[in-house]
Each structure stands twice: as C-alpha cells, then as structure tokens.
C-alpha positions in Angstrom: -5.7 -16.4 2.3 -2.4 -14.3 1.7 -2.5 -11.0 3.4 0.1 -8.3 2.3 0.9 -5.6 4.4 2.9 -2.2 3.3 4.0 0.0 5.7 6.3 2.8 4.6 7.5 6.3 6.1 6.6 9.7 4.2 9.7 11.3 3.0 10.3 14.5 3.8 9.1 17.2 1.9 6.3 15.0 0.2 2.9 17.2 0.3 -0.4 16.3 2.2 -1.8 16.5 -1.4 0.2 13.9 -2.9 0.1 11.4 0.0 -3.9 12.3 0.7 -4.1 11.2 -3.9 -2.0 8.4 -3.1 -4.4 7.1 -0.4 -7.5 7.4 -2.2 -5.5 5.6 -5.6 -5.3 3.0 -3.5 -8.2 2.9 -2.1 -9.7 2.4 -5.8 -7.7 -0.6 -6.7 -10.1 -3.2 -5.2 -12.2 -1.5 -8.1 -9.7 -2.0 -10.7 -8.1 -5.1 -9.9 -10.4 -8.5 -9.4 -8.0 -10.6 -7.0 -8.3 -8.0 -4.1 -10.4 -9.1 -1.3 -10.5 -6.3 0.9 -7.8 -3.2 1.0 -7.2 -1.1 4.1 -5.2 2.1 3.3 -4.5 5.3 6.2 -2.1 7.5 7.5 -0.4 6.1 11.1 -2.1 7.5 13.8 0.9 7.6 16.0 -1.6 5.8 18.9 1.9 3.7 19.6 5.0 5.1 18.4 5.4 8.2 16.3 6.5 7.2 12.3 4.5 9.6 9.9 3.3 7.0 7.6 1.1 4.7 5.6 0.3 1.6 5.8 -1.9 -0.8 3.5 -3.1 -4.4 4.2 -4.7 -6.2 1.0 -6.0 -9.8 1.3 -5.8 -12.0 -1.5 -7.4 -15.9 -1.6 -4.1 -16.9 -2.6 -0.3 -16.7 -3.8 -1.6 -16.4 -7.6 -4.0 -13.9 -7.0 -1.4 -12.2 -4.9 1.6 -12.2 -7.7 -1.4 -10.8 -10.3 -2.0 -8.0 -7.7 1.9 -7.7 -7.9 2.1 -7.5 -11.5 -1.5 -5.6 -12.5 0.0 -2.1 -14.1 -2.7 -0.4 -11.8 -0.7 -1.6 -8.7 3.2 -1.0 -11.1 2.1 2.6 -11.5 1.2 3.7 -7.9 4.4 2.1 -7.2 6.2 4.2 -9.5 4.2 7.3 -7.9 5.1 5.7 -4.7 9.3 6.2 -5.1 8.6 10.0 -5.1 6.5 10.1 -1.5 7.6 7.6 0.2 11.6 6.4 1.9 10.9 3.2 0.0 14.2 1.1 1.4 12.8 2.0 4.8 9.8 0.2 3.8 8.4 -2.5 5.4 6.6 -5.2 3.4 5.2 -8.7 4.6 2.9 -11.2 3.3 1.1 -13.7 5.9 -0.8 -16.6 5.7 -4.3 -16.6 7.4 
C-alpha cells in the first residue's frame, strides 16, 4: 500500500471559508476518484507544535493507483485552488510504503 501524506501551512490572509471548501473538496475525492482507499483531511490541532495547517493522508494499493490519483483532474484542480490558500513551497509531501 502507498500512503501519501500532504501537510501544508495556511497562508496568511486565506479565509476560514475557503480552507473550511477546501477540506470538505477533499474530503469528496474518495467519491470521485476510484484508486483512493481511504482519505483523512483536517485542520492541525496544534496538540504538538503550533503550524496553522492542513494535512491530508490518502492510501492507495499501489504506485499506479497512486500516479492516477496524481493525474485525476479532480485532484489537478484542487491543486490549482490549493496555490491560492496554502504557502505551497513550504509544503510538506511524502509517500510511504506500508
């Protein structure tokens, strides 16, 4: 299984309205898009450290279902959306093998 994680901070000036739409967007691609698993989306919490962000965490049963995730427009458009919320190049994004 390939797990993809997203973590990225809120950039400043971004409203509670657009990253509250983002979240629930994402939340409906499991819907849209086959190769999705499971998808966890949220707000930090701040329990350990204090970055106001989100994070996501999609599983996929492998690397090609993964790269058609990558590539579904669903996913390409809420990345486009995601430029104008989120400090993208301080972004974190992993992929993991479980």
């Amino acid at each position: 299984m390939i797990r993809h994680m997203f973590i990225s901070p809120i950039k400043e000036g971004a409203t509670e309205e657009q990253v509250n739409d983002f979240i629930n967007a994402m939340c409906l691609l499991p819907d849209k898009i086959s190769e999705i698993i499971q998808m966890s989306v949220g707000k930090n919490l701040g329990l350990l450290g204090e970055m106001i962000a989100v994070a996501s965490v999609a599983d996929f049963e492998n690397e090609k279902d993964w790269k058609a995730y990558m590539e579904h427009p669903e996913h390409l458009l809420l990345a486009k959306i995601a430029a104008d919320i989120f400090d993208i190049p301080s972004s974190a994004i992993a992929q993991i093998q479980d």
